[in-house]
C-alpha positions as CSV (number, residue, x, y, z in Angstrom):
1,X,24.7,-76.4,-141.4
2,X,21.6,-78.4,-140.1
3,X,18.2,-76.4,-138.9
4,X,18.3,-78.7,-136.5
5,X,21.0,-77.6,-133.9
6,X,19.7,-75.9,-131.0
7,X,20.7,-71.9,-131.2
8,X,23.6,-70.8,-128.9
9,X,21.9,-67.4,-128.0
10,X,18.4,-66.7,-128.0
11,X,16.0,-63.8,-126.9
12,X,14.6,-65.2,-123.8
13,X,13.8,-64.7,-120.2
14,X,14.6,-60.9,-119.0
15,X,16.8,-60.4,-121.9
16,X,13.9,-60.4,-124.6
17,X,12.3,-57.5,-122.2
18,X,15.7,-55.3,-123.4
19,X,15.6,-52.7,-126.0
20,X,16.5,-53.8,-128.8
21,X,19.8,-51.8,-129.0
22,X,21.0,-53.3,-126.4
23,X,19.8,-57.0,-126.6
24,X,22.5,-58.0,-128.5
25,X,25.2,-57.1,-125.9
26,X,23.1,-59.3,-123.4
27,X,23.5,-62.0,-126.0
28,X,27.2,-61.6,-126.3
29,X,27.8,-61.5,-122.7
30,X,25.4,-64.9,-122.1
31,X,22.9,-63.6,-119.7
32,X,20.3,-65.4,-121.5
33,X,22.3,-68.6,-120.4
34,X,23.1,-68.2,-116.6
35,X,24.2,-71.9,-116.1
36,X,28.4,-70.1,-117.5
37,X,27.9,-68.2,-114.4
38,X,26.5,-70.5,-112.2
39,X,29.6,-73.2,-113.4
40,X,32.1,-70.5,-112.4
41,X,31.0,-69.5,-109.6
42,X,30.5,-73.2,-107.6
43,X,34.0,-73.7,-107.1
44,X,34.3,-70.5,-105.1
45,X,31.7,-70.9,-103.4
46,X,32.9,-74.7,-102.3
47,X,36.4,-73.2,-101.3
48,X,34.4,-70.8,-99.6
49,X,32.5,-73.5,-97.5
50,X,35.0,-76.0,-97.3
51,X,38.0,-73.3,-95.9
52,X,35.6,-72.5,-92.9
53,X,34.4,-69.2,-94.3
54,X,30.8,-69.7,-94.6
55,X,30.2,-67.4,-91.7
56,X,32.9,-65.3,-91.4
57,X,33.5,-64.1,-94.8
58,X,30.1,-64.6,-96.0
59,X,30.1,-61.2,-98.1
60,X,32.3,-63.2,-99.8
61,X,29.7,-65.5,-101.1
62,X,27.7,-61.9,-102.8
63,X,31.1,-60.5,-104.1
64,X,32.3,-63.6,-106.1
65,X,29.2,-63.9,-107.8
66,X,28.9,-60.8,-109.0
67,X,32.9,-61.4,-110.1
68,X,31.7,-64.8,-112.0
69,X,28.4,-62.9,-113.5
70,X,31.2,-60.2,-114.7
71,X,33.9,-62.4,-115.7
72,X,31.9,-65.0,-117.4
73,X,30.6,-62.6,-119.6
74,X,33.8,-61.1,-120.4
75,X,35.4,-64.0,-121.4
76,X,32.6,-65.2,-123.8
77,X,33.1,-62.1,-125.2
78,X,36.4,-62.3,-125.8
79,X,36.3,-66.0,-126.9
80,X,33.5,-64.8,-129.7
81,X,35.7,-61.8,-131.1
82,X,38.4,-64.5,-131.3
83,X,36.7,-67.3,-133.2
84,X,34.1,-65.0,-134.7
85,X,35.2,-66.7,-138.1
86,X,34.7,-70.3,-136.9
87,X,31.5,-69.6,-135.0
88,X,30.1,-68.4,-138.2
89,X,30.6,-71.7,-139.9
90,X,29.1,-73.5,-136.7
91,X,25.2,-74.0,-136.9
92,X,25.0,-73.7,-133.3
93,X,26.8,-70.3,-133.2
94,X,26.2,-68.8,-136.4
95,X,23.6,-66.5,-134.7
96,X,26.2,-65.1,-132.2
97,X,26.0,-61.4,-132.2
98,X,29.6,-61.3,-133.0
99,X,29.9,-64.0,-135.6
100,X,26.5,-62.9,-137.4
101,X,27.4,-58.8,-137.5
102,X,24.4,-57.7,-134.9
103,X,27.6,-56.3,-133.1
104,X,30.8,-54.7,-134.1
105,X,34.3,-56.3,-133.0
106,X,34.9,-52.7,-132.0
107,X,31.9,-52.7,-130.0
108,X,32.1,-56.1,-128.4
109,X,36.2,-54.9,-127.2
110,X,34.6,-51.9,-125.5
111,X,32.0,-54.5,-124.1
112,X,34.5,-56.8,-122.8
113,X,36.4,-53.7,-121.0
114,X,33.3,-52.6,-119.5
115,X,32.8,-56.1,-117.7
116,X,36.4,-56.0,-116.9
117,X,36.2,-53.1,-115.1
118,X,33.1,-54.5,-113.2
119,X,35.7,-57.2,-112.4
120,X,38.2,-55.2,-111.0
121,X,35.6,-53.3,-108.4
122,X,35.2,-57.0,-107.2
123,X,38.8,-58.0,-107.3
124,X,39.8,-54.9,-104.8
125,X,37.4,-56.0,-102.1
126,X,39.7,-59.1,-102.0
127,X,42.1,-59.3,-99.6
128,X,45.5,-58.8,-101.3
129,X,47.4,-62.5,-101.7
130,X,43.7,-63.1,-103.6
131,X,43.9,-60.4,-105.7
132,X,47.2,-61.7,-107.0
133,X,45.9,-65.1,-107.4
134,X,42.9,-64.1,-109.1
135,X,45.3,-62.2,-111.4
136,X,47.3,-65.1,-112.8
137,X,44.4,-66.8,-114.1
138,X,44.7,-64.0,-117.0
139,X,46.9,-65.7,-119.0
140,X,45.1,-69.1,-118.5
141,X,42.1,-66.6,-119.6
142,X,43.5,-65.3,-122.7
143,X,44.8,-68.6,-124.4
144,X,41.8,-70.7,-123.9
145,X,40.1,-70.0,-127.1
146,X,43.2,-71.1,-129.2
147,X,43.2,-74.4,-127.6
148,X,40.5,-76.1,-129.4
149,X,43.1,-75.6,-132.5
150,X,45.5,-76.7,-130.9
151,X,44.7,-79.9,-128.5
152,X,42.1,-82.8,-128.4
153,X,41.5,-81.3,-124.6
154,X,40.7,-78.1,-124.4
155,X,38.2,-78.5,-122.3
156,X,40.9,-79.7,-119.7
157,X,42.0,-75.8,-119.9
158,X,39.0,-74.5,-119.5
159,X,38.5,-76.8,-116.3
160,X,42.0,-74.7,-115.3
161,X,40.3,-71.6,-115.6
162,X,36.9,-72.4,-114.6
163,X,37.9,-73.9,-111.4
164,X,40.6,-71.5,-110.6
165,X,37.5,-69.3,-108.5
166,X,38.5,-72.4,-105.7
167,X,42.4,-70.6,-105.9
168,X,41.3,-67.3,-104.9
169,X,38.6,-68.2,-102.3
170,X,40.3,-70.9,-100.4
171,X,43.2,-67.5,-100.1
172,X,40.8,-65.2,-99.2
173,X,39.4,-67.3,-96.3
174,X,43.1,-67.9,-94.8
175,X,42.2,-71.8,-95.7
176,X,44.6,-74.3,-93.8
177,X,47.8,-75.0,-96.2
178,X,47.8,-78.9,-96.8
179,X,46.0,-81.2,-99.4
180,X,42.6,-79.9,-99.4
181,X,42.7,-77.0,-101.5
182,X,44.6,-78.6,-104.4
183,X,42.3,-82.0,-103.8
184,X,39.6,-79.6,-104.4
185,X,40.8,-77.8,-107.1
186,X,41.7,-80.8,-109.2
187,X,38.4,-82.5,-108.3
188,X,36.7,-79.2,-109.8
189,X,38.9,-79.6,-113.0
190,X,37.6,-83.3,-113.5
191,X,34.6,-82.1,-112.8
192,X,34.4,-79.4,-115.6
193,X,35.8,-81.9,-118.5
194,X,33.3,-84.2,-117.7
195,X,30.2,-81.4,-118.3
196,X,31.9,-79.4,-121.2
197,X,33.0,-82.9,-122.8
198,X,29.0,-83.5,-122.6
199,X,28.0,-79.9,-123.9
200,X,30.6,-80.7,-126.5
201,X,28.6,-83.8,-127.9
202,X,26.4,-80.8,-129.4
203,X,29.4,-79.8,-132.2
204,X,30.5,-82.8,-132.9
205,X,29.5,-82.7,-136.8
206,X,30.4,-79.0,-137.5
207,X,33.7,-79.4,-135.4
208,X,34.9,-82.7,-137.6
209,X,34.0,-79.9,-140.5
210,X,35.7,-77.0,-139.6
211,X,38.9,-79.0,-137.6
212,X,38.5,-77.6,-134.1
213,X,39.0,-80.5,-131.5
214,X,37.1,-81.7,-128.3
215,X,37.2,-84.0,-125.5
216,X,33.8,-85.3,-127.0
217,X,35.5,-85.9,-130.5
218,X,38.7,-87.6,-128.7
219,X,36.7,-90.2,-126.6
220,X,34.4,-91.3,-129.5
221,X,32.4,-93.6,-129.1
222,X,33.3,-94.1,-125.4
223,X,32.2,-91.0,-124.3
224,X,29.6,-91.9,-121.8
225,X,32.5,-93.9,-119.8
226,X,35.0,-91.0,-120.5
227,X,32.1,-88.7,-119.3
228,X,32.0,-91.5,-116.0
229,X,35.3,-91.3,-115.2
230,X,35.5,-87.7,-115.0
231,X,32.9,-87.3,-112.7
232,X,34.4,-90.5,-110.9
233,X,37.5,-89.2,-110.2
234,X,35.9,-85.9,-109.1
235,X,34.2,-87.5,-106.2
236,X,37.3,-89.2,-105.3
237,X,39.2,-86.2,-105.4
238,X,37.0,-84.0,-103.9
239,X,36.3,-87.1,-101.3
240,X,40.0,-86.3,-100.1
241,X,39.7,-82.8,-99.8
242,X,36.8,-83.1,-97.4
243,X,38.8,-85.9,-95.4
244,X,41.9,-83.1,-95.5
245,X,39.6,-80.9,-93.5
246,X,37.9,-83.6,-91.4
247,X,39.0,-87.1,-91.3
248,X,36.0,-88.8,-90.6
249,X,34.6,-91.5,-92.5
250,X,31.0,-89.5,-92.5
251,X,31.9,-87.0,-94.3
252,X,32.2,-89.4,-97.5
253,X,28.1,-89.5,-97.0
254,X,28.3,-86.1,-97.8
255,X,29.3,-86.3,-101.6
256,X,26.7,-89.5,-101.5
257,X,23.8,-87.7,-103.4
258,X,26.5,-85.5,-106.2
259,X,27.6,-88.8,-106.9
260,X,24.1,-90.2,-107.6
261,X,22.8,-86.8,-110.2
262,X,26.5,-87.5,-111.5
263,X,25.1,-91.6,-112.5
264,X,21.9,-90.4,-113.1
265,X,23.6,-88.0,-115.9
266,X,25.5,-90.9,-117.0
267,X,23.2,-93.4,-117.2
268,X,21.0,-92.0,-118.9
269,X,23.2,-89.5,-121.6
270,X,22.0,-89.8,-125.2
271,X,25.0,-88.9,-126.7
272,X,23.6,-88.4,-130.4
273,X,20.6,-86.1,-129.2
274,X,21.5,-83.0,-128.9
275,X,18.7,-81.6,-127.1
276,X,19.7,-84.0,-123.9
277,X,23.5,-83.0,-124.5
278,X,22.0,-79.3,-123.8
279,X,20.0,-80.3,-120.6
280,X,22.3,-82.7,-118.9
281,X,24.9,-80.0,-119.3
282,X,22.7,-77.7,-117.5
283,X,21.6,-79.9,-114.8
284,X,25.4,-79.4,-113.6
285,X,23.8,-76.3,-111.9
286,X,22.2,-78.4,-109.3
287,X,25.1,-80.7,-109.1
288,X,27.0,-78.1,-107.9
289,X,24.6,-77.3,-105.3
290,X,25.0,-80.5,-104.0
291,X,28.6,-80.4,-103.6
292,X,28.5,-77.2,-102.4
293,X,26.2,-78.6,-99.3
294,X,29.1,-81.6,-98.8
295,X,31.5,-79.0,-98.3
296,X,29.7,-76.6,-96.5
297,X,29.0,-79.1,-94.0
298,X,32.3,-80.4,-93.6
299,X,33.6,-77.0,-93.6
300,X,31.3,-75.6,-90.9
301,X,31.9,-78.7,-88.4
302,X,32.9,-77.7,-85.2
């Protein structure tokens, strides 16, 4: 392992104010890194905006995110007490509290079941047909962190489970049945191989090492124009979805600045420097706030 890779946790921000008991736990749920919750959470919000529940349901907006913040962290727990061995041969994850021994697979099960629970609080203020929606995401939830050994894509699963949020909001709304919701949902699963394939592009050496797979390994040398048409046929995708809702040829403006940060993040990937890997990856935060303004004004048009 290089010295060079950028650490996957680190005491930073409000975390590095915890006692040190307790840091760890922060670590091995992410909080230090709120751009996992932030990812999870924008495609519920967009279903949100885009079903016409801005206003009406906006509670919603507060509940969900406290779901994603709880869920997120769950899941990355789980994933490390799965591949606790692999992340311990991975420079970038060696120094996982899992994977390193600052906490026990014992204590990081009672961790994830705390978070659950948190979870479930938030999944009984759903209206019922949501609650069983959100609850069949479980199993895409459980076998994600196989798939890297498994398939060349996994981070096409992971856009299955990170964009299922859309699922379960677009239900809770009462959004209109027809072509929008799964437009949207498949635009959001584009869009999530296109910024994990880039967050991938920091593993590539110690994944060829240890044998676990990526979208970033499979496209190579192409990746910048694999990256491209991800994000390309998330605007198209997502383009339909707000022309489901409203078919008007202005709302196409609407997705106008997403779709220039998405060529910005193109254009200007350095697919060898892991450093801009990291902060493009990140910068997805504010694309989703940009798509999250085409749909809320779509989906708020009288």
């Amino acid at each position: 392992m290089t010295a060079t890779h950028l650490p996957d946790s680190q005491h930073q921000g409000l975390v590095a104010l915890l006692p040190a008991s307790v840091r760890p736990y922060a670590l091995l749920a992410r909080f230090d890194r709120p751009i996992g919750w932030w990812l999870l959470y924008w495609p519920c919000a967009f279903a949100l905006a885009l079903g016409g529940g801005a206003i009406s349901h906006w509670p919603l907006f507060l509940w969900l995110l406290l779901g994603a913040i709880a869920m997120r962290g769950a899941g990355c727990v789980y994933n490390d007490i799965v591949d606790r061995d692999l992340d311990a041969k991975v420079a970038r994850t060696a120094s996982r509290p899992v994977a390193s021994g600052a906490v026990s697979v014992r204590g990081a099960l009672l961790w994830t079941l705390f978070l659950s629970l948190v979870g479930l609080f938030v999944l009984l203020q759903l209206p019922r047909p949501a609650q069983i929606v959100a609850l069949a995401s479980l199993i895409l939830v459980a076998a994600y962190p196989f798939m890297k050994r498994i398939t060349w894509w996994p981070q096409a699963w992971l856009g299955l489970v990170f964009s299922w949020g859309a699922l379960v909001a677009w239900v809770a709304v009462g959004g209109q049945a027809g072509l929008a919701l799964p437009l949207l949902y498949a635009g959001c699963i584009a869009w999530v191989i296109g910024y994990d394939t880039i967050y991938a592009l920091q593993d590539i050496e110690d994944d060829m090492a240890v044998g676990v797979k990526s979208s970033a390994r499979a496209m190579g040398g192409q990746v910048r124009g694999g990256v491209a048409l991800c994000y390309g046929t998330a605007l198209v995708l997502w383009a339909g979805a707000l022309w489901a809702v409203r078919p008007d040829p202005l709302v196409f403006i609407a997705l106008l600045p997403a779709a220039v940060h998405f060529a910005g993040q193109v254009v200007t990937l350095e697919p060898a420097n892991e450093a801009d890997a990291l902060a493009k990856f990140r910068s997805n935060r504010f694309a989703g706030l940009l798509i999250f303004a085409a749909m809320l004004v779509v989906g708020s048009a009288p």
